[in-house]
Each structure stands twice: as structure tokens, then as C-alpha cells.
C-alpha positions as a printed Julia matrix, in Angstrom:
397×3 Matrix{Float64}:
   9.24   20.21  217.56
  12.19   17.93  216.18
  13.05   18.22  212.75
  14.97   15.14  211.17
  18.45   16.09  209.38
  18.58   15.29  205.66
  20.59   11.83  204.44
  23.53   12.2   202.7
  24.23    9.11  200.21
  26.76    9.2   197.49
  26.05    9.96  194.09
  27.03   10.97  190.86
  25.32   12.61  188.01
  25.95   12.01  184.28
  25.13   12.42  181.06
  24.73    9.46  178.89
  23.75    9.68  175.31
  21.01   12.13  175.7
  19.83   11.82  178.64
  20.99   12.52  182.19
  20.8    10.91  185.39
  21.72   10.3   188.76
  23.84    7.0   189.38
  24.47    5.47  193.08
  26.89    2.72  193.89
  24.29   -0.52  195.05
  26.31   -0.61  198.31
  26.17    3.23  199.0
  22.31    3.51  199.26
  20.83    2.66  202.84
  20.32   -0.61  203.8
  16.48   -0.72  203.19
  17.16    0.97  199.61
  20.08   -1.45  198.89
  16.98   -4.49  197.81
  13.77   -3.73  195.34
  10.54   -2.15  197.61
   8.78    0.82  198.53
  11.47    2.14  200.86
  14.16    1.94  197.42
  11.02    3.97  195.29
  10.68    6.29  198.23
  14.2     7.2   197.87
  14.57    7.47  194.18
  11.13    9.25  193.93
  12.82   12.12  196.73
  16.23   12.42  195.0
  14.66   13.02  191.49
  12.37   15.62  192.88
   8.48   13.26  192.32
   5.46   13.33  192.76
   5.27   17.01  191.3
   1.68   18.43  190.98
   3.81   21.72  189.01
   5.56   19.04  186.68
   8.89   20.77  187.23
  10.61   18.45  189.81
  12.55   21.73  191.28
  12.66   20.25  194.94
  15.22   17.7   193.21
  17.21   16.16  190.92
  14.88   15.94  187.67
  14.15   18.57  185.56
  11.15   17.42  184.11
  11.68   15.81  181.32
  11.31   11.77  180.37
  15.32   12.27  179.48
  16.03   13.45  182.88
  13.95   12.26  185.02
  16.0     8.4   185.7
  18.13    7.11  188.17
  20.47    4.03  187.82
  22.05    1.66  190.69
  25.38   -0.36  189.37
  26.88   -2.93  191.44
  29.87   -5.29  190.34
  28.6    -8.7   188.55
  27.87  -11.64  190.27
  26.87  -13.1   186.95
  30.17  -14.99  185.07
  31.57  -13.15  182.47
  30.23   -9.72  183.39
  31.73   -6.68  185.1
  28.68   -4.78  186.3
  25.38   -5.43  186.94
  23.02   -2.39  185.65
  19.57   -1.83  187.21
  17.72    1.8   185.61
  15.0     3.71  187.31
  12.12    5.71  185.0
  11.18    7.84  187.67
   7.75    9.11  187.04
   7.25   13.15  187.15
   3.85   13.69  188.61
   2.83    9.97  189.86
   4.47    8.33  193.16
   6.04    4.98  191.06
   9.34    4.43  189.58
   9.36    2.52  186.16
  11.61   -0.81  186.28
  10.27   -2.28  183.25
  12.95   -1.32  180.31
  15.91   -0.35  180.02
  17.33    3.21  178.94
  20.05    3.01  176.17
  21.27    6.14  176.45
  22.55    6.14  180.25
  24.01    2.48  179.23
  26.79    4.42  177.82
  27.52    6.13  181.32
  27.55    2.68  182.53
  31.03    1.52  181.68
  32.69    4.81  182.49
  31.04    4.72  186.05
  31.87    1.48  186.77
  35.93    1.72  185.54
  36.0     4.58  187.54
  34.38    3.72  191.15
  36.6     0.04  191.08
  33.81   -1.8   190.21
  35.16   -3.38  187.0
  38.82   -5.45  187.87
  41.78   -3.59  186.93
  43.26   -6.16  185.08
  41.06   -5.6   182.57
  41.2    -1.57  181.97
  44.07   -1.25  180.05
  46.42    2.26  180.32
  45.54    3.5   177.16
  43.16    2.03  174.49
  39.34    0.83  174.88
  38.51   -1.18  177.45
  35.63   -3.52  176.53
  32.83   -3.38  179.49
  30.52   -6.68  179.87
  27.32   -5.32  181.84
  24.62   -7.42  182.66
  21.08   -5.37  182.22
  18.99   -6.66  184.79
  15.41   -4.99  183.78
  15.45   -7.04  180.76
  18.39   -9.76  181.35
  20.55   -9.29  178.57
  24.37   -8.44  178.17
  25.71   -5.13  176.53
  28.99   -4.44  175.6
  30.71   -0.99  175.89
  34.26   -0.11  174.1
  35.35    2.51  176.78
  38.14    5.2   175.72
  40.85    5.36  178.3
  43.77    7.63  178.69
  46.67    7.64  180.87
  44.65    5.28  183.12
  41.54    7.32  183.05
  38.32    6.73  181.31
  38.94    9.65  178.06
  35.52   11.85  178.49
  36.6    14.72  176.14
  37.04   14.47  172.09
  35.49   15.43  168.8
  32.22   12.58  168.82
  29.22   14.15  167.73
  25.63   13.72  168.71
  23.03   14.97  167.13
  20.87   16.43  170.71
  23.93   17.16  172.4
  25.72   20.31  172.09
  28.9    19.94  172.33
  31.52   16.82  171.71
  32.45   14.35  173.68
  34.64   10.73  173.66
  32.67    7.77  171.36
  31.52    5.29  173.44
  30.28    2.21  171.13
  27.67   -0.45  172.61
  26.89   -3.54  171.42
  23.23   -4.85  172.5
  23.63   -8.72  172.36
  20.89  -10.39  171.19
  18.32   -7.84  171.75
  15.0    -8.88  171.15
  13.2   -10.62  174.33
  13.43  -13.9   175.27
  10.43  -16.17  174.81
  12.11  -18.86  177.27
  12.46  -16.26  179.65
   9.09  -15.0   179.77
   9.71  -11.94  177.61
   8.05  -12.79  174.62
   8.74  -13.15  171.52
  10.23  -10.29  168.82
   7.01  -10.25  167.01
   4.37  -11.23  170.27
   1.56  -11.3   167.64
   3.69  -13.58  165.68
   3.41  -11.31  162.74
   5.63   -8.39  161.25
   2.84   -6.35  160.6
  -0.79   -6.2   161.75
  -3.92   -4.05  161.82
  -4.25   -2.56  165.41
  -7.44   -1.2   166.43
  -7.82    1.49  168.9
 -11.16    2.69  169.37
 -11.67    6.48  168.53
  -8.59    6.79  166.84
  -9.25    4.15  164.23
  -7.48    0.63  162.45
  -4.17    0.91  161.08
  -0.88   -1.05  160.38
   2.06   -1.32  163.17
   4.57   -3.23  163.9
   5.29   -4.47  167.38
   8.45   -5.63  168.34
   9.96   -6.56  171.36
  14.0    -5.71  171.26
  15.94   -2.95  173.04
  12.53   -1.72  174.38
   8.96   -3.24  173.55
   7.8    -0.65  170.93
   4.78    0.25  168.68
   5.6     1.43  164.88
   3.0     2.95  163.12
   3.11    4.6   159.75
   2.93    8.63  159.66
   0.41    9.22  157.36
  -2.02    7.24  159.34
  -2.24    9.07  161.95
  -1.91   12.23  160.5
   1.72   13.41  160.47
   4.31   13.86  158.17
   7.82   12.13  160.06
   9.04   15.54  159.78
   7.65   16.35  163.56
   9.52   18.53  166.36
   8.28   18.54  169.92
   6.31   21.64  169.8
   4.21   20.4   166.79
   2.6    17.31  169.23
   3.59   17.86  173.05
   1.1    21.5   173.11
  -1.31   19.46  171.78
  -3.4    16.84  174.46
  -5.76   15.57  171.9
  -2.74   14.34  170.13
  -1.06   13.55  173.41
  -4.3    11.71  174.43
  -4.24    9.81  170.93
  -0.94    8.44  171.66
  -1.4     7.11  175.21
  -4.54    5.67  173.6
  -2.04    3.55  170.96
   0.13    2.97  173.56
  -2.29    1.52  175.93
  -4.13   -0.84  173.11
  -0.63   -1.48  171.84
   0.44   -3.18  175.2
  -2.37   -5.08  175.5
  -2.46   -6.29  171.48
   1.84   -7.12  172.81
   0.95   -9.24  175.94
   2.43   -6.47  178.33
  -0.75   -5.69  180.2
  -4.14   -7.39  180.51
  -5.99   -4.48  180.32
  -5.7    -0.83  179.0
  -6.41    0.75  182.43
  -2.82   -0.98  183.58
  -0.73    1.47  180.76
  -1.16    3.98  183.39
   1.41    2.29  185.88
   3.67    1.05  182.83
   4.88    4.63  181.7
   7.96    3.37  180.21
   7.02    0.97  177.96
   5.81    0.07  175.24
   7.33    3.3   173.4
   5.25    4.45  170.61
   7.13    6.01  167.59
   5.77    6.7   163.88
   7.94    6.13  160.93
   7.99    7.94  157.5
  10.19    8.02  154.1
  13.25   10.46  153.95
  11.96   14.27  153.72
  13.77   17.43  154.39
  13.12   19.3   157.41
  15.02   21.42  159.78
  16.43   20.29  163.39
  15.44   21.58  166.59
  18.83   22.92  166.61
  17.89   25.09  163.22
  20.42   22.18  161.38
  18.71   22.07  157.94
  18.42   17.91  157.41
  18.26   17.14  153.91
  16.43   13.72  152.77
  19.37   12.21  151.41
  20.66   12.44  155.22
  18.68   10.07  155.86
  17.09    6.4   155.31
  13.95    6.71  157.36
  12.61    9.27  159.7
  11.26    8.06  162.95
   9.61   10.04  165.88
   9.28    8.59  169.24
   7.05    9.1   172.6
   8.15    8.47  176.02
   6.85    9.35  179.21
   3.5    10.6   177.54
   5.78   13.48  175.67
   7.59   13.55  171.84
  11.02   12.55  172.93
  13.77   15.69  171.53
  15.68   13.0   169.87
  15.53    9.37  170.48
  15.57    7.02  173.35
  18.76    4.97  172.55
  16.88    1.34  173.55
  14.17    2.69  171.26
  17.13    2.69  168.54
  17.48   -0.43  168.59
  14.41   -1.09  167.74
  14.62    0.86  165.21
  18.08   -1.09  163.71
  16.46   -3.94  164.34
  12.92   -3.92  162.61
  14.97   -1.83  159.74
  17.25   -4.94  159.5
  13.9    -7.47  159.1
  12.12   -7.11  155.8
   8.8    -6.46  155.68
   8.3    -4.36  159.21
   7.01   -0.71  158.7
  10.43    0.61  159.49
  12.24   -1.77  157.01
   9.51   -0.52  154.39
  10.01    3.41  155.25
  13.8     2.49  155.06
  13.21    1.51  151.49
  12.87   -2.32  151.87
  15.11   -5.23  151.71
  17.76   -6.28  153.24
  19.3    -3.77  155.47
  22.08   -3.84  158.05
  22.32   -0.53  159.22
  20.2     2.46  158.66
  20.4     6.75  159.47
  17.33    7.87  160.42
  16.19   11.23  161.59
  15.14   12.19  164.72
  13.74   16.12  165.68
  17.6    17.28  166.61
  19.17   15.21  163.66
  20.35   11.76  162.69
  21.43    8.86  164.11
  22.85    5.63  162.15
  22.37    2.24  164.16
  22.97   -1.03  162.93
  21.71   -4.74  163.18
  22.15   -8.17  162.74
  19.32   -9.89  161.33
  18.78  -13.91  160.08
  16.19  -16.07  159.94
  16.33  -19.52  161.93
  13.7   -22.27  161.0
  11.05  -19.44  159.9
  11.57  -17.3   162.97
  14.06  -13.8   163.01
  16.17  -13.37  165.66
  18.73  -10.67  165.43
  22.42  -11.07  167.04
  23.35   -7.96  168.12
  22.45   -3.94  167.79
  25.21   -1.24  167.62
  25.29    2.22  168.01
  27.53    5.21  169.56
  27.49    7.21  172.55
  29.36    9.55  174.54
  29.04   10.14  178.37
  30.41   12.68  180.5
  30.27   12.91  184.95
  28.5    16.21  185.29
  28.68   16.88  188.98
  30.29   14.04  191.96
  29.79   13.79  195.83
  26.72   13.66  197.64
  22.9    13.95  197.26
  20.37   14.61  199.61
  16.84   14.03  200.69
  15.16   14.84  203.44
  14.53   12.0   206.64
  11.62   11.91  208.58
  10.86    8.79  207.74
  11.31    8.22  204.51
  13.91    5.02  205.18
């Protein structure tokens, strides 16, 4: 009996934000991988370690989390004025599908580094020593982000004193800029506020009416007040992801969320659309104590905000989920702006179950509708392991 020798493709995995994943060059993946299909899934579903019945993703890449469980493929622009082109993966744990519907903010701070250092950005603009400013097209939701990239002696700077709360140790500040990060209605994205309203009553049978606010930038998400569905802001994971009726209740928001949003048509489809919409409840300032044991005091903070993804309580936030967060903080009237004290607002620091985070947006109203300019935020990134990962043959390409 022949036995087929494992492939050997190029790779590289990082940390971004916080979150980790594994990032391939476009024109290092096999030929049948290098365009959108089953045979690119197949591949990405094998590296990360999915389907896994056990839900640990050991045979792979993953390890099991909705924060490590991606995969990204970067190619130099084609678009004008853009250096890389930026395609991410949610690579589901125990289903057979890969995710291509959102974005993930954190990894988009890997992006620049990656691309600066595997040539795919031109060198005349990297300067020696300084920030070089990345242009990087996101193609899962067409829009442009731009990263300030440290660089030192010629080399992208990976090491220095930035802090993040849900990392452990310091790294180099990478700062993005989302440009105009709510979806496109021209475009067929939608608009901000797809109900046309900053706040409505969403019904979800068995769990019962309540406000939320459903906005469509950075990532589609769902904001519900705390207190309406029992919880106090103040949650760590423990407290919901041991607990499937909870974990049941949210898919259930999520699912009549999407619908109430225009995503899907009907709530059986949320099961194939893992990644989005996210689903995060906000609350006022209230002291509680990080996963890390950091005591985080209410006047830390303007709002606290919890967020699902991937059916789990994320361990500190999803950085396209941020800017959601900036942005319906920076709109008055939205559940987060509210929480956040009211008014207007151009940046807020809200708390997340390992600590804060302070993101900031650019909000103005144009003949009666919002539209917001631009999200900010910081990151760090850091390459983790380089070379070569492998997947078994047999097939699979």
C-alpha cells in the first residue's frame, strides 16, 4: 500500500494583537489553493488542525480557540494606492468550513510587518529607521487600513515597551487606522444602522424583547445592554463559556440578530456564518478584577463591553469588534454611546475580561445619516515561528 508524502508550503506564524495565526504568501500555496474553492478550504481546514470532534485541533496548527484558530493569505496590491492585499480565514474548530465573511483586527496588525518583510511592500517606501505607513486593501469587506510600522536599522522593530492588556509581555506599537469603517450600502454591505435605527427592540423567542444596537463597521455586531440579559459587564470567560444554556442564549441573539441585520434570510443559516455578526453586551464602568488578577477600577474605564466569537466569550476583544465599539461610542444615542455616558465622544477605554483598551472614532452626520471617517487603535505583532508547514497529501489538492 502507497502512502502519499506530506506537502510542504511556506508559512509563517504570528501573533497579532491577540490573536495568532498562520500567514502564507498568495503565491506560495499550491496552485489549486492559490484561487477561492474547496481545494483552498481543504487546505486551510488541514493546516489549522479542523474538523475536530475533541475540539482541541492537536493534529495542527490551532489550538482551539476562536483567537487561534485563523489563517491569513497576503499578496502585493493590484489595487492603486495599496501595498498588500489582505484576505483572513475564520477557520471553524469542529465544522469542515472556513469563515470569509469579516475581517479579524487583531492579525491586521501582523499584516504590515509580514508584508515589509517577505518584499511584498516596495522598498522605496520602508524607510531605514522611522514608521513606515502600510496601505492594505481588506478584501473580506473592501476597505483600506492603514498601519504605522516601527522599523529599525532596516528591519521591521518587533521588540519594545507597548502594552496590551491579553498579552503578556511587551512588544513594538503598531497603530491602524480603519478608513471609513462602517459598510458600504453602494457596495452591497449595508448600511451602519441596516434597520435604519440606532436602537431597536429585538425579539428572540425564548430569550425575550430587548434593546440593541446593530451596526455594521469593523465587523457587523449586536449590542445589547447587560442587565437585560442578566449580567453585570463585569464577566470573565469562565462565568458564561461552562455554561450552554447561556452559550445557547447567545447563538440564539446572534442568529435573530443576523436576520433582524439583513446578513442571513433565515436563522438556520447562522450556523454556516460563525464569524459574524459578533454579539457583545455593554454596561456602565464597575470595578472588577482581570483575568490576569489586574484589579480594574471603574474610573479605568468609560464603558465595559464583553464580546462572543466563535460561539465562546472572547478573553479580551476581537480588534474589528473594537471598532465597533469606537464607533457606536462615537454616535450618540447607540447603547454603547449611552453606557459610555452619552454625548459626544471621540474616543473611549473600555474594559474587556484581561483589561482595557482605548479606541477612537470619527463620527459626523451627513444629510441625517452618520458615517464615521476612520477608527484607530494600537497593536503590536511579533513572527512566532518561520519556514514550512505541513499537511498531509492523499488527495487533499
Amino acid at each position: 500500500m502507497s502512502h502519499a508524502p506530506q506537502i510542504k508550503i511556506p508559512a509563517t506564524y504570528i501573533r497579532g494583537g491577540t490573536s495568532k495565526g498562520v500567514f502564507f504568501h498568495l503565491q506560495d500555496l499550491p496552485k489549486a489553493a492559490q484561487v477561492p474553492g474547496a481545494a483552498r478550504d481543504a487546505l486551510l481546514l488541514r493546516v489549522i488542525g479542523s474538523p475536530d470532534p475533541y475540539g482541541k485541533q492537536t493534529d495542527g496548527m490551532g489550538a482551539a480557540t476562536s483567537s487561534t484558530s485563523k489563517t491569513v493569505i497576503l499578496s502585493k496590491s493590484t489595487r492603486p494606492d495599496h501595498d498588500i492585499d489582505y484576505l483572513f480565514g475564520q477557520v471553524s474548530i469542529d465544522k469542515p468550513f472556513v469563515d470569509w465573511s469579516g475581517n479579524c483586527g487583531n492579525l491586521t496588525s501582523a499584516v504590515g510587518p509580514f508584508g515589509i518583510s517577505n518584499g511584498l511592500v516596495d522598498a522605496a517606501r520602508i524607510p531605514q529607521d522611522g514608521i513606515a505607513t502600510i496601505r492594505i486593501w481588506q478584501a473580506n469587506i473592501g476597505k483600506t487600513i492603514i498601519a504605522h510600522v516601527p522599523m529599525t536599522n532596516g528591519a521591521v522593530q518587533e521588540t519594545g515597551d507597548f502594552e496590551l492588556d491579553g498579552v503578556t509581555f511587551p512588544a513594538a506599537e503598531v497603530q491602524l487606522e480603519f478608513m471609513d469603517p462602517a459598510a458600504d450600502e453602494d457596495d452591497g454591505g449595508g448600511a451602519m444602522f441596516p434597520t435604519g435605527n440606532l436602537v431597536d427592540d429585538l425579539e428572540v423567542p425564548g430569550v425575550g424583547t430587548f434593546k440593541a444596537t446593530m451596526i455594521n463597521a469593523g465587523i457587523p455586531t449586536i449590542f445589547v445592554n447587560a442587565a437585560d440579559i442578566g449580567y453585570k459587564g463585569t464577566e470573565l470567560q469562565d462565568d458564561i463559556n461552562g455554561d450552554p444554556k447561556a452559550l445557547a442564549m447567545f447563538e440564539t441573539i446572534r442568529a435573530y440578530g443576523a436576520v433582524r441585520m439583513g446578513l442571513i434570510k433565515h436563522i438556520d443559516e447562522a450556523a454556516t456564518r460563525q464569524h459574524t455578526p459578533k454579539v457583545a453586551f455593554v454596561a456602565k464602568p464597575a470595578d472588577y478584577v482581570a483575568s490576569s488578577g489586574k484589579p480594574i477600577s471603574a474610573n479605568d474605564t468609560n464603558v465595559l463591553v464583553r464580546a462572543m466569537s466563535m460561539g465562546k466569550l472572547h478573553h479580551a476583544m476581537m480588534g474589528t469588534a473594537a471598532v465597533a465599539i469606537g464607533t457606536a461610542a462615537a454616535i450618540p444615542g447607540t447603547l454603547v454611546n449611552l453606557a459610555a455616558g452619552g454625548g459626544d465622544l471621540e474616543a473611549v477605554r473600555f474594559g474587556h475580561p484581561s483589561g482595557t483598551l482605548r479606541v477612537g472614532a470619527q463620527a459626523k452626520q451627513v444629510n441625517g445619516e452618520w458615517t464615521v471617517t476612520k477608527a484607530i487603535m494600537s497593536r503590536s505583532a511579533r513572527v512566532l515561528m518561520e519556514g514550512w508547514v505541513r499537511v498531509p497529501g492523499g488527495g487533499l489538492l
